[in-house]
C-alpha positions in Angstrom: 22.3 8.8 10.4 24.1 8.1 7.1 21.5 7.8 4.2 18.5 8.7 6.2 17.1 12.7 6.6 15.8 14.2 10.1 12.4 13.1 11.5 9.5 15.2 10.4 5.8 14.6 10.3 2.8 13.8 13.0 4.5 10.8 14.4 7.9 12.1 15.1 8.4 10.8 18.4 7.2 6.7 17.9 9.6 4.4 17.4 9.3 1.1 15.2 10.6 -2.3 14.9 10.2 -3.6 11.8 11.2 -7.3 10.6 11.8 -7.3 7.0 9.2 -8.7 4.7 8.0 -8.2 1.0 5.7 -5.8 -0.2 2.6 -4.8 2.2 4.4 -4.7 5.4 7.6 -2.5 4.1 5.0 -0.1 2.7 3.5 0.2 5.6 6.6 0.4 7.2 7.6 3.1 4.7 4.7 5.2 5.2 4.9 5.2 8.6 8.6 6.1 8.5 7.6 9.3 6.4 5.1 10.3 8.5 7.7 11.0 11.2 8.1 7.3 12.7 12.0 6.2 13.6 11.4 2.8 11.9 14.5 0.6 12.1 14.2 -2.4 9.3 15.6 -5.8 11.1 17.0 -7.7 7.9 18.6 -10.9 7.7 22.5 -10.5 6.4 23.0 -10.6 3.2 19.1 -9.8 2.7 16.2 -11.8 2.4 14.1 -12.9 -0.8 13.4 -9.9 -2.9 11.3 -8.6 -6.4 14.0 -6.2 -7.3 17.1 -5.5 -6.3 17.5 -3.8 -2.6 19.2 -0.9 -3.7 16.2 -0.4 -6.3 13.5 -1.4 -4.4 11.8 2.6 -3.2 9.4 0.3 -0.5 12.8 -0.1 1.8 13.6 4.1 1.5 13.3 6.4 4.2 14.9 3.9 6.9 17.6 2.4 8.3 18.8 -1.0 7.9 20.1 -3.3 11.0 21.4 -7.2 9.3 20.9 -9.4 12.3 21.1 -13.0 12.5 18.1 -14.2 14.2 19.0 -17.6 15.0 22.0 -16.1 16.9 20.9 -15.6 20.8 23.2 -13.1 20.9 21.5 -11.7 17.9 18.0 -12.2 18.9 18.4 -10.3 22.2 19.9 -7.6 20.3 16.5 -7.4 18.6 14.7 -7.9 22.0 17.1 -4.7 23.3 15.6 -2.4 20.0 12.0 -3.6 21.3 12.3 -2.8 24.7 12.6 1.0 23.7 10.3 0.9 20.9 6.4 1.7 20.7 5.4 -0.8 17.5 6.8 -4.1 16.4 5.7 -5.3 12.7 5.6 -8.9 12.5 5.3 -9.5 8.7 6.5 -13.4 9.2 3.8 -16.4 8.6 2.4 -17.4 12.0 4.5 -19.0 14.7 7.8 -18.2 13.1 8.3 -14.9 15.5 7.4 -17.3 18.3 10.5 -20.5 17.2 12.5 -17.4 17.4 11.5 -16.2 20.6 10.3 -13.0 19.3 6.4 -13.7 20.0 4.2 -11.5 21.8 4.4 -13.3 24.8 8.2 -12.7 25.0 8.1 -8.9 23.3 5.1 -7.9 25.9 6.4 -9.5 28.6 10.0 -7.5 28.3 7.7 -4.1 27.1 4.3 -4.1 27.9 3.2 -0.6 26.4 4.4 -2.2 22.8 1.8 -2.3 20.0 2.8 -5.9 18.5 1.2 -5.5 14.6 0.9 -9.0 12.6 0.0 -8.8 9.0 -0.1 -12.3 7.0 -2.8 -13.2 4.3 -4.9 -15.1 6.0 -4.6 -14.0 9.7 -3.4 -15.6 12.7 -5.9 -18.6 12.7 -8.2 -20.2 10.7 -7.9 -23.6 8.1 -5.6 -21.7 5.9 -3.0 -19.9 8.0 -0.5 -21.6 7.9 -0.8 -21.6 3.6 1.6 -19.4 1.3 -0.7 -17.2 -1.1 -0.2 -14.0 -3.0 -3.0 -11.0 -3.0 -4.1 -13.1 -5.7 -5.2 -16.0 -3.4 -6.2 -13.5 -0.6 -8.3 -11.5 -2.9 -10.3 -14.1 -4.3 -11.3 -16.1 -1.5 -13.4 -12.3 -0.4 -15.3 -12.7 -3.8 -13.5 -9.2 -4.7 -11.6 -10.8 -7.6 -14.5 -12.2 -8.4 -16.5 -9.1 -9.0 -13.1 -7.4 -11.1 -12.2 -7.7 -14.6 -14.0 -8.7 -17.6 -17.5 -10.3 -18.3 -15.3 -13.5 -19.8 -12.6 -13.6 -16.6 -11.8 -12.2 -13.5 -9.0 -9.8 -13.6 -6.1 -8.9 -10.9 -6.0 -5.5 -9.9 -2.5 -5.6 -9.7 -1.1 -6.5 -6.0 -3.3 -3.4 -4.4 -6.7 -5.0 -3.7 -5.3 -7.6 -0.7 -1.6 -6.6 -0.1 -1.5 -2.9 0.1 -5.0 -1.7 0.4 -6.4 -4.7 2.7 -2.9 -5.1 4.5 -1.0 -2.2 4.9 -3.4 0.5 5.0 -5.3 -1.8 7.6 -1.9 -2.5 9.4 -1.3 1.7 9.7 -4.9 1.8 10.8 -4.5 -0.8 13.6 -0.9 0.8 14.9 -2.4 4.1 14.9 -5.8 3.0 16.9 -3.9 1.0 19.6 -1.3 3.7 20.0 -4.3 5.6 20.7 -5.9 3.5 22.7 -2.1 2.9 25.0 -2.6 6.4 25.4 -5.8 6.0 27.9 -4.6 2.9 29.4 -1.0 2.9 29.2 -1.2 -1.1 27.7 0.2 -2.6 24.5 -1.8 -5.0 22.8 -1.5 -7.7 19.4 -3.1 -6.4 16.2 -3.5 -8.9 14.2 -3.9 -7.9 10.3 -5.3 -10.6 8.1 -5.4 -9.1 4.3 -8.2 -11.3 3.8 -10.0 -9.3 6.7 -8.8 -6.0 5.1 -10.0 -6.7 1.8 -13.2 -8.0 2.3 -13.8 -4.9 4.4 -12.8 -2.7 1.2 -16.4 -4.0 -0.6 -18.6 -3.2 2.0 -20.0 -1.4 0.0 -20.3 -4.0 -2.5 -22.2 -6.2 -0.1 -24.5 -3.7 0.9 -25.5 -3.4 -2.7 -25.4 -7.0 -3.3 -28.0 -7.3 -0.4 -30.1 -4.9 -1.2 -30.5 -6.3 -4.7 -29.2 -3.1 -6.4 -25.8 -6.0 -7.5 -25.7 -8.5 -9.7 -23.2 -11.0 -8.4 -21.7 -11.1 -12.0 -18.8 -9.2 -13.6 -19.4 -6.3 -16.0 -22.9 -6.0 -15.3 -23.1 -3.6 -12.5 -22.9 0.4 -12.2 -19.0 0.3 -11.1 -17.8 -2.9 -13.0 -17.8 -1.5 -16.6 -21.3 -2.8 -16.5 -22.7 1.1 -17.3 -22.3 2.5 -20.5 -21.5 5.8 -18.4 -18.9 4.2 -16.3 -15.9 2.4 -18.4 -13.1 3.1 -20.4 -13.1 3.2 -24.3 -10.8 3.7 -26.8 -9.8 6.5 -29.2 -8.9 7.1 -32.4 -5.1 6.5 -31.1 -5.8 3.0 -29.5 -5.0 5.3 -26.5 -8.0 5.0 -23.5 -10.4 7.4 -21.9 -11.8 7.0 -18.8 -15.8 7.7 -18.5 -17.3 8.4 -14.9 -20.4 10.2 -15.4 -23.0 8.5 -12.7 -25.0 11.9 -11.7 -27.4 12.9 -14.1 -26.0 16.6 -14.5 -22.5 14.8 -15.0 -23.8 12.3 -17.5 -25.8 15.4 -19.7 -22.4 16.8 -20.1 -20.9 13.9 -21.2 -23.5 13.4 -23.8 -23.1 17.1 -25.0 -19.5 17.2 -25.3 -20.0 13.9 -27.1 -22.5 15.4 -29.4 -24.7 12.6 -28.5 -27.5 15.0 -26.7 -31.0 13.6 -27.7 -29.7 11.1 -29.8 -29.7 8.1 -27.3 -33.0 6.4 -26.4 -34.3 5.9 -23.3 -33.1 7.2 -20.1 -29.6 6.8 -18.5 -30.8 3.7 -16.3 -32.3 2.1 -18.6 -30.5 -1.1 -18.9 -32.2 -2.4 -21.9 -30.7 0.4 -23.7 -27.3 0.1 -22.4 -25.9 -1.5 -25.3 -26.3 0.9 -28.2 -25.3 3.6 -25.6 -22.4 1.7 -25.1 -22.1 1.1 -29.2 -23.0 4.9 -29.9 -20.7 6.5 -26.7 -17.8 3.8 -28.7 -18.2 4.9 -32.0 -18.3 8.9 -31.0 -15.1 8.8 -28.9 -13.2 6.3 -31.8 -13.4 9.3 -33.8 -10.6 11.9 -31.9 -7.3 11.1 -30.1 -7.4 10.4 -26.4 -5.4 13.9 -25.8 -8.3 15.3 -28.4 -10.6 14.4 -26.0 -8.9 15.2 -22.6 -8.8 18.7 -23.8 -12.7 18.8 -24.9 -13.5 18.1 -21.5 -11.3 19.7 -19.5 -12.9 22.5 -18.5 -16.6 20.5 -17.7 -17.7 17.9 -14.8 -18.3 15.2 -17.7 -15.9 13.4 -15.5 -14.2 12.1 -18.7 -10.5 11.9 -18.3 -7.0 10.3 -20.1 -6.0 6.6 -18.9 -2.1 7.5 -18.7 0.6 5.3 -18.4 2.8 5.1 -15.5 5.7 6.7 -17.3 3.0 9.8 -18.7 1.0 10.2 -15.0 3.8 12.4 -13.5 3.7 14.7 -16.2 0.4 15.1 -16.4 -0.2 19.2 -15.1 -2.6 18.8 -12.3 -0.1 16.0 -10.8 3.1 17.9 -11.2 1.3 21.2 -9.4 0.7 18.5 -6.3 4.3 17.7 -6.8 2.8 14.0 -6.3 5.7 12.5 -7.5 9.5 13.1 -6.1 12.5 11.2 -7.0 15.1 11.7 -9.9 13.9 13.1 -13.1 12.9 9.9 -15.1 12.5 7.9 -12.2 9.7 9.3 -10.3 8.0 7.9 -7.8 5.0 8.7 -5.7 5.9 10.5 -2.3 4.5 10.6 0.9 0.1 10.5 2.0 -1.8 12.2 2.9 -0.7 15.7 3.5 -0.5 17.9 6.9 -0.4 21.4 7.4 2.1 21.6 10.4 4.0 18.6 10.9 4.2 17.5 7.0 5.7 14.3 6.0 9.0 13.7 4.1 10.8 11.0 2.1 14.0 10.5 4.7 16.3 8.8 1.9 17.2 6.1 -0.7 16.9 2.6 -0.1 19.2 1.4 2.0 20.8 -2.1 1.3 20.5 -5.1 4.0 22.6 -4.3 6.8 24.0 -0.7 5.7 23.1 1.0 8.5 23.8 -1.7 11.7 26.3 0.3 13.8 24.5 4.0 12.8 20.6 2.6 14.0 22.1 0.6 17.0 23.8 3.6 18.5 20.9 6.0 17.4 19.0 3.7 19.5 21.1 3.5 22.8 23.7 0.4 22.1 26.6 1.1 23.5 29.7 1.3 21.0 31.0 -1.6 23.1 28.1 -3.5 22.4 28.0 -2.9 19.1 31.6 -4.3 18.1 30.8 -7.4 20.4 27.6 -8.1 18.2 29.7 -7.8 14.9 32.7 -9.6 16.1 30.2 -12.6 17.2 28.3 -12.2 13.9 25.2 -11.9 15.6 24.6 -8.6 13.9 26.7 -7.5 10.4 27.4 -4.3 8.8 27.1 -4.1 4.8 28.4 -1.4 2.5 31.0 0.8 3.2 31.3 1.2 6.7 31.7 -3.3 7.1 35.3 -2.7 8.9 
């Protein structure tokens, strides 16, 4: 198929619908793709709304593009046709629209029973607010993470990962993959629906636990993980570059204080919360005094767990990431490849992004429409072809 590499990877073999969305879903989508999936990305013509432009944006890569016009019958059974042979639909639309277009579950199941129909939207299928717009933003603070991020003056967005990508697509993968599991006992499809709310409230378990058994204080940068700890935060250097410091174990935290030069010269023990303050001044006023790169290289060879904050554009350079080869793309324009790893069946990046519509005649054939077909779905307009293969 023009544009997009061979299958490889543990899911060679499952085949994907996915209706084009923003960010969480065509990561997921994405990932899945490079893991061996044959995803096929249902846009609108001409393309949908968009952060960056479509032939820049790396989330639409590894897949081709079908531009299909949904409120076209002739279009929407075209769809219907790619989901009859497929194992997974993503539905990344706001709840009900997949159903005014006749592409609900009801419909899809009815047509293919073994499909796994995956919904992700920010706050779930029901509930007071589901029909709402939000961002991860929104999602993220209604679960009380946001809350519990940032400074002891403001809560801070972790960028777009908390809610979007880590409570919706990792928990939209982890949904596909358990009732493709599950199909494989009972031979049934089923609807998972992904809320990111649900995801990322399920992230601070943890959190929670702590919280209950009083070991949290329900208040930013007073806790052992929220920059609250002397031994866990980032400080700056002599540069006005940043280290990061994440020395919780007592055998990591003695290193720390050694590299440091600080051994026996803080009072009171490492817990000691009374005392956290003129560790925190002392720690401060030891590390202000070398270069962040100074620093990185006094304690690279220890478990101080002391390390450089790099930038994005540094982070692909840095030695133990280029060894991984964590980063692929064009030089000067990396960007992060495929996770996790496997031994046998590894995963690949399968191509560039590819724009709305580009690959409409390639993916339809690939997936069984007859060339016949095909040219009666253009010639109605009910599917187009972009780029340079539109006549």
């Amino acid at each position: 198929m023009p544009g997009v590499q061979p299958q490889t990877g543990p899911l060679t073999g499952i085949r994907v619908v996915e209706l084009s969305g923003l960010g969480p879903a065509p990561y997921a989508c994405m990932l899945l793709a490079e893991l061996g999936a044959d995803v096929v990305r249902v846009d609108r013509p001409g393309g949908g709304a968009h952060l960056v432009a479509p032939a820049e944006d790396v989330l639409n890569r590894s897949r081709p593009s079908v531009a299909v016009d949904l409120k076209n019958p002739a279009g929407r059974e075209a769809v219907l046709r790619l989901i009859d042979g497929a194992d997974v639909l993503v539905d990344p639309l706001r709840p009900g629209v997949a159903e005014r277009l006749g592409l609900g579950p009801d419909e899809c199941l009815a047509r293919n029973p073994r499909l796994v129909y995956a919904r992700m939207t920010g706050w779930g299928q029901d509930g007071p607010l589901a029909e709402r717009a939000g961002h991860d933003i929104n999602y993220l603070g209604l679960t009380g993470a946001l809350h519990a991020i940032g400074t002891a003056d403001k809560p801070v967005p972790p960028l777009n990962i908390g809610a979007d990508f880590g409570g919706g697509s990792m928990f939209l993968i982890v949904g596909v993959l358990a009732a493709l599991l599950e199909r494989a006992s009972s031979g049934q499809g089923q609807v998972v629906d992904v809320a990111m709310v649900d995801g990322a409230s399920s992230l601070i378990t943890m959190i929670y636990g702590m919280l209950g058994a009083g070991t949290w204080q329900d208040e930013r940068a007073a806790n052992l993980l929220d920059g609250g700890a002397p031994f866990y935060d980032t400080y700056s250097c002599a540069d006005g570059r940043y280290v990061a410091v994440g020395a919780l174990e007592p055998q990591f935290y003695a290193q720390l204080l050694a590299g440091l030069g600080l051994t026996g010269k803080l009072s009171g023990g490492q817990h000691d919360r009374a005392c956290w303050p003129e560790h925190r001044r002392l720690i401060a006023e030891a590390l202000v005094a070398r270069t962040r790169d100074e620093w990185a290289a006094v304690f690279a060879d220890t478990d101080a767990c002391l390390t450089p904050v790099l930038s994005l554009t540094e982070a692909p350079e840095h030695p133990h990431m280029a060894a991984r080869r964590v980063h692929v793309g064009e030089e000067g324009r990396p960007q992060p490849g495929p996770a996790p790893r496997f031994s046998r069946t590894p995963g690949a990046v399968r191509g560039a992004p590819r724009l709305p519509g580009e690959d409409t005649r390639a993916a339809l054939a690939a997936w069984g429409f007859p060339a016949a077909d095909i040219e009666a779905l253009l010639a109605d307009g009910a599917v187009v072809q972009a780029g340079p293969d539109a006549h």
